[in-house]
N, C-alpha and C positions, 0 to 999 in steps of 0.2 A: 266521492270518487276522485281518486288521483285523475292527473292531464295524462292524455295519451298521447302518441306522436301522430302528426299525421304527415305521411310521404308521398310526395307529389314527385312528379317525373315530369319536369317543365323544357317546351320545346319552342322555339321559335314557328309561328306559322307559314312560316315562308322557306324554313330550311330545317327540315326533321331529321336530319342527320346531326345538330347540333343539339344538345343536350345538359341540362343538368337536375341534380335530384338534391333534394330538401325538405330537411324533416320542420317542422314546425307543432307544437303544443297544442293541444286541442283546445286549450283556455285561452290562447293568444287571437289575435282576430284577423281579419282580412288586412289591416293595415302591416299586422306584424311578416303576413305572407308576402304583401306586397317588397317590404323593406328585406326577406330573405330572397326574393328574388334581384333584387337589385344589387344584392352583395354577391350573389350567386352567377350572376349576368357583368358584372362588373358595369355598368353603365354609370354614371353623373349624373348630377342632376336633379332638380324634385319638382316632380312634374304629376300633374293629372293622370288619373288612372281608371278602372273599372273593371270588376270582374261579373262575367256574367256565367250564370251555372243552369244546366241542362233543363232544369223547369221553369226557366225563363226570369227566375228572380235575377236582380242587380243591383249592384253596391259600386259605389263610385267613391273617390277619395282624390286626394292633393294637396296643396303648401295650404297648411292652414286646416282641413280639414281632412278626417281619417274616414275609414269603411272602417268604423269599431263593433263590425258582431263577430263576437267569438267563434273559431272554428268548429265547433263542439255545438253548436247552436243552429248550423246549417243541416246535419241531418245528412252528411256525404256518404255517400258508398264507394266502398271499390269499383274501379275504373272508369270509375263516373269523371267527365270532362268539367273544366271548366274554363272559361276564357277569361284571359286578360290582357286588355288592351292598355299600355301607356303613350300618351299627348306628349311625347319630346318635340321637339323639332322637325321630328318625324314621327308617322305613328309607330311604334312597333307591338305589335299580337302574337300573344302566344299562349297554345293550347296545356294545360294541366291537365293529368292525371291521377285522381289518387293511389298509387299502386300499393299500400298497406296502412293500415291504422295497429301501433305497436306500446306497449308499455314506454314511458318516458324517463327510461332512465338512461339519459345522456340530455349534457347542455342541448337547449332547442334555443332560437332556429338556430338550423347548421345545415351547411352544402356536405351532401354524403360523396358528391358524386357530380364529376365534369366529363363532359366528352366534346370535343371539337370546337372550335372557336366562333364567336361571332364576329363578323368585320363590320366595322363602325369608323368612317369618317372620323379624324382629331376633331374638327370642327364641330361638327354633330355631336360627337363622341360627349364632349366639354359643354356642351351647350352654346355656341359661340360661332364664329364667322356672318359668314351673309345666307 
């Protein structure tokens, strides 16, 4: 069977008015989702992470080591949540949705979709200051 896409609708936990949406492969794994969100979020940085999904399983990753199970391995349903938390400097969480699973034909991953900005400290931002 071909990769499918799978489309999450990624929010920040602390401000749901900010948004972006990103398709990822169902063959790719939680490391590859993490790395489309951080291109999608625009943040710096390679930091500690973890996603945890609604029946409680968790998968953790960072410099050096990945969360490599393939998306397509997890068993996700639509609108099913799932959280990910990244160890910057700060922590930041933010809730996933998957809002469709689609034939894969377009480059994956890819940001389909932005809406509203996240404000991040340069210092933070960079990883850097006091």
């Amino acid at each position: 069977m071909s990769a499918q896409a799978y489309v999450f609708d990624a929010r920040p936990a602390d401000d749901p008015e900010v948004s972006r949406t990103v398709a990822v492969a169902s063959d790719r794994t939680l490391d590859d989702l993490h790395a489309a969100l951080h291109a999608a979020f625009e943040w710096h940085g390679d930091f500690a992470y973890a996603f945890a999904l609604a029946d409680g399983r968790e998968y953790a990753g960072g410099p050096g080591e990945e969360a490599d199970v393939p998306l397509g391995r997890l068993d996700l349903e639509p609108d099913e949540d799932i959280h990910h938390t990244v160890e910057g400097p700060e922590e930041w969480r933010f809730v996933l949705r998957l809002v469709d699973v689609r034939p894969a034909d377009e480059t994956l991953h890819r940001v389909l979709e932005r809406n509203g900005e996240i404000s991040l400290e340069p210092e933070v931002e960079l990883g850097g200051g006091d």
